[in-house]
C-alpha positions in Angstrom: 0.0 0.0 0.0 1.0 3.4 -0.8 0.4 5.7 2.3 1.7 8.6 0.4 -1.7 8.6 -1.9 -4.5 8.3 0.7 -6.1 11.8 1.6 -6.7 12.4 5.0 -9.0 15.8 5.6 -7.7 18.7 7.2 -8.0 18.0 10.7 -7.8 14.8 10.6 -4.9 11.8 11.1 -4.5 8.1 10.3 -2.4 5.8 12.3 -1.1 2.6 11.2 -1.2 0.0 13.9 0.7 -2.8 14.3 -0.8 -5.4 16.7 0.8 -8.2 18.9 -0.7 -10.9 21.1 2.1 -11.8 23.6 2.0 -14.7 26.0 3.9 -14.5 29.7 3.4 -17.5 32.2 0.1 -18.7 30.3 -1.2 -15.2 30.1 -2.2 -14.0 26.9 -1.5 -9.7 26.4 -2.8 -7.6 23.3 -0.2 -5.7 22.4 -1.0 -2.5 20.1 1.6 0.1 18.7 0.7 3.5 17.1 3.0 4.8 14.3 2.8 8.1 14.1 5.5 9.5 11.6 8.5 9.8 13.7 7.2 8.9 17.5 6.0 5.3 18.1 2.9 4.5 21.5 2.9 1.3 22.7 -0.1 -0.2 24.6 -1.0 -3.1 26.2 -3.9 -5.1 28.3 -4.3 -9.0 29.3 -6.5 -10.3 26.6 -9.2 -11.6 28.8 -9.3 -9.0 31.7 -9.3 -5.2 30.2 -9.0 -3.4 33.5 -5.3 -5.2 33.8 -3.8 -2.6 31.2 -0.2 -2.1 30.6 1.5 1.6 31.2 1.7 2.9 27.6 5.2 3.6 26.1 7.0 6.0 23.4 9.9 5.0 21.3 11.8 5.0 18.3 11.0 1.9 16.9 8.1 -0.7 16.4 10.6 -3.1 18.2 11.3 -0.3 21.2 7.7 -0.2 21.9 7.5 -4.1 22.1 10.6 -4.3 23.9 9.3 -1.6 26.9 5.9 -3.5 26.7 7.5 -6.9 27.0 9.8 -5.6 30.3 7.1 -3.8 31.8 4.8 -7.4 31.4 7.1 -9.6 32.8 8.4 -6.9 35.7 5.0 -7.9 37.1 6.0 -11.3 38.2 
C-alpha cells in the first residue's frame, strides 16, 4: 500500500497500527503500537481482563515499543 496517496482531511490523522498478542506465564497480552510518523505508542492489556492494562510507552521503533511493553509485562511477576 502506498500511504503517500491516501487523503486524509484537514483535521484529521490516520495511524497505522501494528498489533501483537504476547503470551507471559500462560497469560495472553494484546499488544498494540501506534506509528505516528517519527514517535511510536505502545499499549497493552491482558487479553481476557481489560481493567489489567499495561502503562503505555514512546519509542523510536516498532521493536522499542515491544521491547518496553515486554519488560514492563514480565516486571510484574
Amino acid at each position: 500500500m502506498d500511504w503517500n496517496v491516501v487523503k486524509v482531511p484537514e483535521g484529521s490523522k490516520l495511524y497505522r497500527i501494528h498489533k501483537f498478542t504476547y503470551m507471559h506465564s500462560g497469560v495472553n497480552y494484546l499488544l498494540e503500537i501506534n506509528e505516528d510518523g517519527s514517535s511510536w505508542i505502545g499499549h497493552g492489556e491482558h487479553a481476557t481482563d481489560k481493567n489489567s492494562v499495561i502503562p503505555s510507552v514512546n519509542g523510536k521503533s516498532v521493536e522499542d515499543c515491544l521491547n518496553q511493553l515486554i519488560s514492563s509485562i514480565n516486571s510484574r511477576g
